[in-house]
C-alpha positions as CSV (number, residue, x, y, z in Angstrom):
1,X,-3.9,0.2,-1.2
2,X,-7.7,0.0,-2.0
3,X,-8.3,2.4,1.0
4,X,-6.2,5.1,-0.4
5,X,-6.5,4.5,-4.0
6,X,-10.5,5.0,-3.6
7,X,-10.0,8.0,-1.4
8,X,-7.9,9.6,-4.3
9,X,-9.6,8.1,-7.2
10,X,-7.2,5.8,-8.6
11,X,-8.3,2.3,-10.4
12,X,-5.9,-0.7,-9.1
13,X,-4.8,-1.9,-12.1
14,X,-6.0,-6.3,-12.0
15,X,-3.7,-8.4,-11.3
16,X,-5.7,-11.7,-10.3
17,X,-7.1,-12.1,-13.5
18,X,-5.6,-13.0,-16.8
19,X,-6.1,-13.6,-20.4
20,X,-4.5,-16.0,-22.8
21,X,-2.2,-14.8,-25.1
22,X,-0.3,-16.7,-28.1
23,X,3.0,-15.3,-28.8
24,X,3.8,-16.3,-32.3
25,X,7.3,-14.6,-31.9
26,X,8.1,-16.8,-28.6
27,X,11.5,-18.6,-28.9
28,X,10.4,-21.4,-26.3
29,X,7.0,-20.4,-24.9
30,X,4.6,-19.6,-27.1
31,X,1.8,-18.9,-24.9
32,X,1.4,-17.3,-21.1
33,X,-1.5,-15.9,-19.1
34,X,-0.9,-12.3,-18.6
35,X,-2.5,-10.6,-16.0
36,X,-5.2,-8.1,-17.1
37,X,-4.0,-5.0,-15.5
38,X,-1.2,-5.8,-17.6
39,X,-2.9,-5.9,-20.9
40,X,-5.0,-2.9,-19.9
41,X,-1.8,-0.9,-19.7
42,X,-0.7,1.7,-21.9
43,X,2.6,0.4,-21.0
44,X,4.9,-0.7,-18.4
45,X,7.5,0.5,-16.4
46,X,9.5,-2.0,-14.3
47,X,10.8,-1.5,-11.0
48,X,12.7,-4.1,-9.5
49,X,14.7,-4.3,-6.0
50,X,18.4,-6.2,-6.6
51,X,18.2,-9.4,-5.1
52,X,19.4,-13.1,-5.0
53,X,17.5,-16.0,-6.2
54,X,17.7,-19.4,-5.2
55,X,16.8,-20.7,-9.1
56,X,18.1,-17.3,-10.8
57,X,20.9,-16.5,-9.0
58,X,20.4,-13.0,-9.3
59,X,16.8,-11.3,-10.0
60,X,16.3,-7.9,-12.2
61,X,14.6,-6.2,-14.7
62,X,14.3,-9.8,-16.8
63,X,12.7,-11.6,-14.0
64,X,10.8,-8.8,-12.5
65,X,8.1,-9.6,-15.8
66,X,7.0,-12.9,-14.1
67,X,5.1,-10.6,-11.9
68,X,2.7,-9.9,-15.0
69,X,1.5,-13.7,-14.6
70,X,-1.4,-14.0,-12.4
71,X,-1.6,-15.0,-8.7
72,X,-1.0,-18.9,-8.2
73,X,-0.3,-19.3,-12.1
74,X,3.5,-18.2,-11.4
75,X,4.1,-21.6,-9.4
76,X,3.3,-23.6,-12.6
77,X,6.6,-22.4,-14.4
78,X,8.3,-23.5,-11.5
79,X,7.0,-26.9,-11.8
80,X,7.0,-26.9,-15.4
81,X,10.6,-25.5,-15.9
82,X,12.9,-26.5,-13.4
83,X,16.0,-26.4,-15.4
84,X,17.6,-22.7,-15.0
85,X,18.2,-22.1,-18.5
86,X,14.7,-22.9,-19.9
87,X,13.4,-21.0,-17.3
88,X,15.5,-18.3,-18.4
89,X,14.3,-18.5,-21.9
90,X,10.8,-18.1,-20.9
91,X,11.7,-15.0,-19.2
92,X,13.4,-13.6,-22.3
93,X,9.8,-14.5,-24.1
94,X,8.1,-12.7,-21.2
95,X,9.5,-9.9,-21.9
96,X,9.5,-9.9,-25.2
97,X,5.8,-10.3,-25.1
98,X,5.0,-7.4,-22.5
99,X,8.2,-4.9,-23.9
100,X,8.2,-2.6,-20.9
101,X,9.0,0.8,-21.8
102,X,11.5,1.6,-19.0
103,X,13.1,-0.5,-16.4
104,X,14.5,1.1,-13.5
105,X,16.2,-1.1,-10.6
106,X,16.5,-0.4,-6.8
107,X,20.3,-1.6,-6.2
108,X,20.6,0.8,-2.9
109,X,19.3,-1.4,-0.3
110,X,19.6,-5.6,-2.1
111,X,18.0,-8.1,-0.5
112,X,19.9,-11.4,0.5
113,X,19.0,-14.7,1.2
114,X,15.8,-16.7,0.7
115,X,13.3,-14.8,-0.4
116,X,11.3,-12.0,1.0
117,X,9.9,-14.0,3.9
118,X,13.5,-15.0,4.5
């Protein structure tokens, strides 16, 4: 992406890095690391594929958020919350805290099974 991104002048937005943020408003998590390209943003628009999840089920616009976390920092929920419903909640407060301004899912191809490496 860097190749043709430079070669057209685009700035990757980053997502390695993060910054704190307390979210007063939070239901169950008050606070989360979002990544910087995210808080660079003048919004967001989501685009998640349809596909199942070994600890969600089912994976969508909701869960497509934990992508604003940064890098290895996405593992930690996991560890952290590894009762479905809590997890769920801190999804609901993810979103809450980054309010994309569209979502738009990919439901013509789904992807089945265990993961993308699956």
């Amino acid at each position: 992406m860097t190749e043709v991104a430079d070669k057209l002048g685009i700035h990757l937005a980053d997502f390695q890095n993060g910054k704190e943020i307390y979210f007063e408003e939070g239901k169950q998590n008050k606070k989360f690391i979002i990544a910087k390209g995210v808080l660079d943003a003048d919004g967001i628009i989501s685009l998640p594929k349809l596909k199942t999840h070994g600890y969600a089920k089912m994976t969508g616009c909701i869960k497509n958020q934990f992508g604003c976390i940064p890098g290895k920092l996405k593992g930690e929920f996991h560890v952290k919350l590894p009762d479905v419903n809590d997890f769920a909640r801190m999804l609901v407060d993810l979103n809450k805290l980054v309010k994309p301004k569209l979502y738009i899912m990919d439901g013509i191809i789904a992807m089945d099974g265990n993961g993308p490496r699956g």
